[in-house]
Each structure stands twice: as structure tokens, then as C-alpha cells.
C-alpha positions in Angstrom: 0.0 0.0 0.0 1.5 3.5 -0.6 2.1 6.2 1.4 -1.3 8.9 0.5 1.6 11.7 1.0 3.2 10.0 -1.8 0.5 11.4 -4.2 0.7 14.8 -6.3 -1.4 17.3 -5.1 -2.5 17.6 -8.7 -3.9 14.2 -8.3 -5.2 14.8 -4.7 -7.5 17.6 -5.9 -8.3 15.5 -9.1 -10.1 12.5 -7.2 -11.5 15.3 -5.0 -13.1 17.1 -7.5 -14.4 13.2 -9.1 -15.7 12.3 -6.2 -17.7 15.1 -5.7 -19.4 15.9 -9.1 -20.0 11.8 -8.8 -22.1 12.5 -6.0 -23.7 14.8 -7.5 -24.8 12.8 -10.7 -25.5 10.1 -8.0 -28.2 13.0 -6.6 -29.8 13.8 -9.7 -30.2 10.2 -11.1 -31.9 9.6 -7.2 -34.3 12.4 -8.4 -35.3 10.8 -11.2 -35.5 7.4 -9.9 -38.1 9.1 -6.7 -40.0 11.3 -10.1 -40.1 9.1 -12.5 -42.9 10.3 -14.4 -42.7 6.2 -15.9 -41.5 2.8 -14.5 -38.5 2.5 -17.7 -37.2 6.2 -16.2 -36.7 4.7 -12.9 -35.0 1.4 -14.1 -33.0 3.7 -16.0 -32.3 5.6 -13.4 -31.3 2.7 -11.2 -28.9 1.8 -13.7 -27.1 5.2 -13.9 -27.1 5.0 -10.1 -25.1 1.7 -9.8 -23.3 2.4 -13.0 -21.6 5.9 -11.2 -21.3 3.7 -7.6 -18.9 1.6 -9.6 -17.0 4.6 -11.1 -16.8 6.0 -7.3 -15.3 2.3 -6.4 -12.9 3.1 -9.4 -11.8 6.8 -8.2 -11.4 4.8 -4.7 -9.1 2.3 -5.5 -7.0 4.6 -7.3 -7.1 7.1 -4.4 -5.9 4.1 -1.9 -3.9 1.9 -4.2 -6.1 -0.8 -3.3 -7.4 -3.9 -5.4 -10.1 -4.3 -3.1 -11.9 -1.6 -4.4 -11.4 -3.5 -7.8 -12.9 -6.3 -7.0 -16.2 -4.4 -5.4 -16.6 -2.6 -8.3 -17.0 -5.4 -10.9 -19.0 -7.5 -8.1 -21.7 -4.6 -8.1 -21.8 -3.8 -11.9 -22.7 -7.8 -11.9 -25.3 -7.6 -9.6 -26.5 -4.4 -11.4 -26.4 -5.9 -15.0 -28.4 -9.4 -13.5 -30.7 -6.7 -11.7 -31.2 -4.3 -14.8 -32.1 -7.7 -16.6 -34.7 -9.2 -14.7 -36.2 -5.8 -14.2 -36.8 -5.4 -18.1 -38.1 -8.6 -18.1 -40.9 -8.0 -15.6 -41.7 -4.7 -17.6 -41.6 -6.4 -20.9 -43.8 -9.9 -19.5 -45.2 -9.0 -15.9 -43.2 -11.9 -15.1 -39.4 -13.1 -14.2 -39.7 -16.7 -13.8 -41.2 -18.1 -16.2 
């Protein structure tokens, strides 16, 4: 693990500055998913959600150089992508089992 000193304060304020216009994309896609106006706009939403949670897990690891962070990341946009799937399917049949 590396010393966080080690780090350029060009790249210090860089993740800062991600992090914090990812949060607020993460706020506006939460307004849209609690709006809607339809059900696709909130799966949609729900997607762009989870699909910025994994790019904050990306800005993470890089900011602690750890592989961890990796590994969370591609574990939630799995779950996500299964999720997003068997949401379209209920909106497509009414049904996810069939």
C-alpha cells in the first residue's frame, strides 16, 4: 500500500473534484428514480445509479492503491447488469420466472 503523501497534489485535488461531481450525478439520477414520471425512467435511473457507484469504487481504489476496491466494483456492476435484466423482463412480460 503507498504512502497517500506519496501522491501529487494535482492528483489529490483531481479525485476530490471526481468524487464530488459523482455524487452529485448520483443525486440527480436519485431524483429521477423518486420522479419518474414512468416505470422505464426509474430502471434507467437505477442503472445510472449503480453504473456511477462503480465509477466512485474506481476513483477509490485509485485514491488508496487498493485492489479491493477493484474487486467491489465489478461484483456490483454484476449484480446491477443481472438486476437491470430481470427488471426489463418483468416490464416487458409482468413476469421473471417463467
Amino acid at each position: 500500500m503507498s504512502n497517500i503523501s506519496a501522491m501529487s497534489p494535482l492528483l489529490t485535488y483531481a479525485i476530490a473534484a471526481t468524487l464530488v461531481l459523482y455524487v452529485l450525478a448520483m443525486g440527480l439520477g436519485l431524483l429521477r428514480l423518486l420522479r419518474g414520471p414512468s416505470a422505464q425512467d426509474r430502471v434507467l435511473a437505477l442503472d445510472f445509479i449503480y453504473v456511477v457507484g462503480m465509477l466512485v469504487m474506481l476513483v477509490l481504489a485509485i485514491r488508496y492503491d487498493s485492489s479491493m476496491y477493484f474487486e467491489g466494483a465489478f461484483l456490483m456492476v454484476l449484480f446491477g447488469f443481472v438486476g437491470s435484466l430481470a427488471l426489463a423482463k418483468f416490464l416487458l412480460r409482468g413476469e421473471v420466472i417463467e
